[in-house]
Kinemage of the C-alpha trace (Angstrom):
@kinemage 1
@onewidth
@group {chain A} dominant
@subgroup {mainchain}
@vectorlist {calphas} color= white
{ca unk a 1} P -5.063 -31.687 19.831
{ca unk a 2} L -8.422 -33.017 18.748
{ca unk a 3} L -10.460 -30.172 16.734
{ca unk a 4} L -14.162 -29.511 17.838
{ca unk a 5} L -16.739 -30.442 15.291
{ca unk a 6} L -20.309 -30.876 14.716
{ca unk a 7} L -23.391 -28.899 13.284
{ca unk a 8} L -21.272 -26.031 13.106
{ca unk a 9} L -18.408 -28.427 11.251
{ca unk a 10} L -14.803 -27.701 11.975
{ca unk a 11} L -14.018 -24.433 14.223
{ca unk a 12} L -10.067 -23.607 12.752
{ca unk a 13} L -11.776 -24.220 8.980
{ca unk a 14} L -14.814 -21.926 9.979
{ca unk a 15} L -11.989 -18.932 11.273
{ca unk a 16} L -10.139 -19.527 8.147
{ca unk a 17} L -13.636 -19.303 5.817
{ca unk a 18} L -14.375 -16.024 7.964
{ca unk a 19} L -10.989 -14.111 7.426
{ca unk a 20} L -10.943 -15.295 3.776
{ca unk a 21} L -14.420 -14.190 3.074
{ca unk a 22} L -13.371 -11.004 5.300
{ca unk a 23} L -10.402 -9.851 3.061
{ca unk a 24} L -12.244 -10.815 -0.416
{ca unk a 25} L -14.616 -8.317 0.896
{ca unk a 26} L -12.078 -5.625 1.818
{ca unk a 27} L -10.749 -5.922 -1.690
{ca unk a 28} L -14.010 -5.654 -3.148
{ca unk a 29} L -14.300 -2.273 -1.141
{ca unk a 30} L -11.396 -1.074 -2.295
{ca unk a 31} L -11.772 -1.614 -6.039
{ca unk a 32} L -15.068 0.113 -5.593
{ca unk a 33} L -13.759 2.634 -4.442
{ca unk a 34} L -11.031 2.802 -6.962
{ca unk a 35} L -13.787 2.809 -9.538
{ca unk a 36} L -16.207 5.555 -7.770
{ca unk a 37} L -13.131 7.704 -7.640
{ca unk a 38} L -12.923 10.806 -10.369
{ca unk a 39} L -10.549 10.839 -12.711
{ca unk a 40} L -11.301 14.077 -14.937
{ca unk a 41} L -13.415 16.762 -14.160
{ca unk a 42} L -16.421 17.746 -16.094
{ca unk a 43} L -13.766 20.121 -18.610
{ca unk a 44} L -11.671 17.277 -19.291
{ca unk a 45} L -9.102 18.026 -16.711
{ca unk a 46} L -7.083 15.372 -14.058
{ca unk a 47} L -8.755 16.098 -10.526
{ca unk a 48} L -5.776 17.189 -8.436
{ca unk a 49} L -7.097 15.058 -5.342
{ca unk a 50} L -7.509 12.091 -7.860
{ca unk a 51} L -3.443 11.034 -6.954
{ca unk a 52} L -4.055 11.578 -3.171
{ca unk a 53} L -6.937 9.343 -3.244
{ca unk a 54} L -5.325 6.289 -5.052
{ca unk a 55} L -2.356 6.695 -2.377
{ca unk a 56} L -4.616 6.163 0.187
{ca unk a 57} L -6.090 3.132 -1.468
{ca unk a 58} L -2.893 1.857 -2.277
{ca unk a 59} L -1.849 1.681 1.309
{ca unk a 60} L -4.932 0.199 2.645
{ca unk a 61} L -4.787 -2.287 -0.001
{ca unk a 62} L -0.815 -3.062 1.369
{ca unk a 63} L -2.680 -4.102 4.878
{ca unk a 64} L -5.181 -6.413 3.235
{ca unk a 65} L -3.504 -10.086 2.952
{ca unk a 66} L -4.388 -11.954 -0.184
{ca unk a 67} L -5.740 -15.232 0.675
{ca unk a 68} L -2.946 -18.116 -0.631
């Protein structure tokens, strides 16, 4: 099967850039969101919705592929 190319250079590299470049950015979200997240309250003490939070992260971090 003969690949299409041309100004826009190879289609099946160009999907692979895009769902690489898709998932980096995913990541990113996530760890910025792991970092915007409180850990302690203004008295010093653990924010009870602190462990939900991370769970949630943790599984939409499971869904996101890491590029090989």
């Amino acid at each position: 099967m003969k690949r299409e190319s041309g100004i826009g250079g190879d289609r099946t590299a160009l999907t692979e850039n895009r769902e690489t470049v898709f998932r980096v950015v995913k990541f990113a979200q996530l760890i910025k969101a792991m970092i915007d997240t409180p850990i302690f309250n203004k008295d010093g003490d653990l924010v009870l919705s602190t462990e939900k939070r991370v769970r949630d992260l943790e599984d939409a971090a499971k869904g996101i592929p890491l590029p090989a």
